[in-house]
C-alpha positions as CSV (number, residue, x, y, z in Angstrom):
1,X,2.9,-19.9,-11.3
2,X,6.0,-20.6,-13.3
3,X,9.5,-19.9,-12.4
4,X,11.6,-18.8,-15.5
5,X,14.9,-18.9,-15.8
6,X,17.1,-15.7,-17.2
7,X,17.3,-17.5,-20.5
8,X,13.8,-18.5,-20.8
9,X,12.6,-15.3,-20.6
10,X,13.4,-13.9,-24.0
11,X,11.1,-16.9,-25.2
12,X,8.3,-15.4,-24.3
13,X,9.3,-11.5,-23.6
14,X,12.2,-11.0,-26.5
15,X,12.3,-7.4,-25.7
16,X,13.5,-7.6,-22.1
17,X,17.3,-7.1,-21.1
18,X,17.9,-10.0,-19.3
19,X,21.5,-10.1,-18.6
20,X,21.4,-8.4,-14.8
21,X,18.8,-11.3,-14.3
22,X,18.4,-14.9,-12.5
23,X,14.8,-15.5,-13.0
24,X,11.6,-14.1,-12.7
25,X,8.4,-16.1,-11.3
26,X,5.0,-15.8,-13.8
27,X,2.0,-16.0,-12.2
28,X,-0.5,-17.7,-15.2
29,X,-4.0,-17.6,-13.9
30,X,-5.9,-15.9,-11.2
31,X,-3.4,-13.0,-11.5
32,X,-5.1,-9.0,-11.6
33,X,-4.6,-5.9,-9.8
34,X,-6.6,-3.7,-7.2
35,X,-7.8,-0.3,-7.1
36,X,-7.4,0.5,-3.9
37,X,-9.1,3.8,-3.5
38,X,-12.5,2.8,-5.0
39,X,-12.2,-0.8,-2.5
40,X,-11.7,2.1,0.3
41,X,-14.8,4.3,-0.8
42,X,-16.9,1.1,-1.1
43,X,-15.8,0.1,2.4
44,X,-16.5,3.4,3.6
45,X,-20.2,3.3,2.1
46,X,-21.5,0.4,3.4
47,X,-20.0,1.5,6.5
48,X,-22.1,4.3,6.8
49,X,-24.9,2.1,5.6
50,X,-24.4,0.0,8.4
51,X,-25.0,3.3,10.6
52,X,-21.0,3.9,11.2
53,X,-20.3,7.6,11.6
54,X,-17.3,9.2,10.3
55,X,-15.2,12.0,12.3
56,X,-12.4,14.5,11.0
57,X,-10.3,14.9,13.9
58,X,-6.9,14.8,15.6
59,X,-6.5,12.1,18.3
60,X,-4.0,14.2,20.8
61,X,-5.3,11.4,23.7
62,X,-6.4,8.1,24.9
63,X,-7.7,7.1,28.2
64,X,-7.3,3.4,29.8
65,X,-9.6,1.7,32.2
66,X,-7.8,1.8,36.0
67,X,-5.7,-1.7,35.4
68,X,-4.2,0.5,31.9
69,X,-5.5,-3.1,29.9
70,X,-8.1,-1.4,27.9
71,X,-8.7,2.1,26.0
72,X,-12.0,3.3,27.0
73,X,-11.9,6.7,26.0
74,X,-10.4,8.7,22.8
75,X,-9.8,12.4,23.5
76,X,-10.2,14.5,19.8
77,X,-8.0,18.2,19.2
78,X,-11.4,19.8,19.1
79,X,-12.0,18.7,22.9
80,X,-14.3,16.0,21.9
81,X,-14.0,12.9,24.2
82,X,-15.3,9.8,22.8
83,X,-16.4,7.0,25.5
84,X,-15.3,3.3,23.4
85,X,-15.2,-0.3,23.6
86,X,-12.6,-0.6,20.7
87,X,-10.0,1.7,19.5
88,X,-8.7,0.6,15.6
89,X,-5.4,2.7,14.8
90,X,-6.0,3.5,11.0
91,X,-3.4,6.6,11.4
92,X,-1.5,5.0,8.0
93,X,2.0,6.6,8.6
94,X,1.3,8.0,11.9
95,X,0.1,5.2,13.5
96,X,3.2,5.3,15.5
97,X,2.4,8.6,17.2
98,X,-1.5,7.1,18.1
99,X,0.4,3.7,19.5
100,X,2.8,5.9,21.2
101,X,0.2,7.6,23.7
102,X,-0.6,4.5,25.3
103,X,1.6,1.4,24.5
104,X,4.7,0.0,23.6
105,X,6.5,1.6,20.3
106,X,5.1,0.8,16.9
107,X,7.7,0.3,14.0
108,X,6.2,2.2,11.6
109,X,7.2,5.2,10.1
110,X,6.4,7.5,7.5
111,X,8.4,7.4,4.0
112,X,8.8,9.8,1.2
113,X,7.7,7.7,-1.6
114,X,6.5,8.5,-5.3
115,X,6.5,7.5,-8.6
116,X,7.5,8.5,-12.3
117,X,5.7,7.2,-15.1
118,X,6.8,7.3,-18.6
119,X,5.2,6.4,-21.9
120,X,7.1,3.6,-24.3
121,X,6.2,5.4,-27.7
122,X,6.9,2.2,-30.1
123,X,4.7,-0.9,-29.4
124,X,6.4,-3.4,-27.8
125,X,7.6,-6.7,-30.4
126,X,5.6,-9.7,-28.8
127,X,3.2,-10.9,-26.0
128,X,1.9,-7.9,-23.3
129,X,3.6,-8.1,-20.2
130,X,2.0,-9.5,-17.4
131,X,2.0,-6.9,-13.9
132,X,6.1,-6.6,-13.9
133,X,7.6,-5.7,-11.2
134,X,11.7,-5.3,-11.0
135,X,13.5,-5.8,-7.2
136,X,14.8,-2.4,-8.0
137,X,11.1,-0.6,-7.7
138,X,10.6,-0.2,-11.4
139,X,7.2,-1.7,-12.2
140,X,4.5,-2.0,-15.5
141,X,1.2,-2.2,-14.4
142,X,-0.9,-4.4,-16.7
143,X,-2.5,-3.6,-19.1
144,X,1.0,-2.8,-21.1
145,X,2.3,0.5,-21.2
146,X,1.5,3.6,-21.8
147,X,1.9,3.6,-17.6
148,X,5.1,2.1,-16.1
149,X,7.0,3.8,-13.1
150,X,9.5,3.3,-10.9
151,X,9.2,4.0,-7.4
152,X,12.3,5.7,-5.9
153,X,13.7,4.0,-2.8
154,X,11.9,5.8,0.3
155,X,13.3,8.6,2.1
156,X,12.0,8.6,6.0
157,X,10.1,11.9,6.7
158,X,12.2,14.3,9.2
């Protein structure tokens, strides 16, 4: 990784406005990105592989052994109630609401969040840019445009 000063960046990226700038860091090697969704899928099909079964539900409630240390039971909106060693809260956003039924409060919440993209018509004058991404939520994915966004700054869900 190098860390770059505000007047070493034009060296390498001419094109960027640097004036509102201290630095940026550049990571040089072992640097990529992640599709997330397909890592997900591929998770999920080994899983089921592995002889894991998959259940579209609602969990509306969770039962504790007597001394309340351990969730042995997770009651489903269809009236399903599943007997279990181990309770994993993947509830993203909502995790809160799962937490909430038996335990202390969770501090997550769900956000409002999204994304522009826009295309830069004229090829940029100089070396690609690596995966850029601005403390004010604007970002350019690598490979170089035609896909940069900005993500807006979230807005909590009501």
């Amino acid at each position: 990784m190098a860390l770059l000063t505000a007047g070493q960046l034009p060296d390498r990226f001419g094109y960027l406005f640097v004036d509102d700038l201290a630095g940026a860091s550049l990571g040089l090697r072992h640097e990529g990105t992640l599709d997330a969704y397909s890592m997900m899928r591929g998770f999920q099909q080994r899983a089921r592989h592995n002889g894991i079964e998959y259940v579209t539900d609602q969990v509306v409630g969770l039962r504790t052994d007597a001394a309340g240390s351990r969730i042995t039971h997770v009651e489903l909106a269809s009236g399903t109630v599943v007997a279990c060693d181990r309770v994993v809260n993947c509830a993203g956003p909502r995790a809160r609401w799962v937490a909430d039924l038996v335990g202390p409060p969770l501090p997550v919440e769900p956000r409002i969040r999204g994304a522009w993209v826009f295309d830069c018509r004229e090829e940029l004058d100089g070396p690609t840019l690596p995966l850029t991404i601005d403390i004010n939520g604007m970002h350019v994915p690598k490979p170089n445009p035609p896909l940069p966004g900005r993500i807006p700054r979230p807005t909590t869900w009501k």
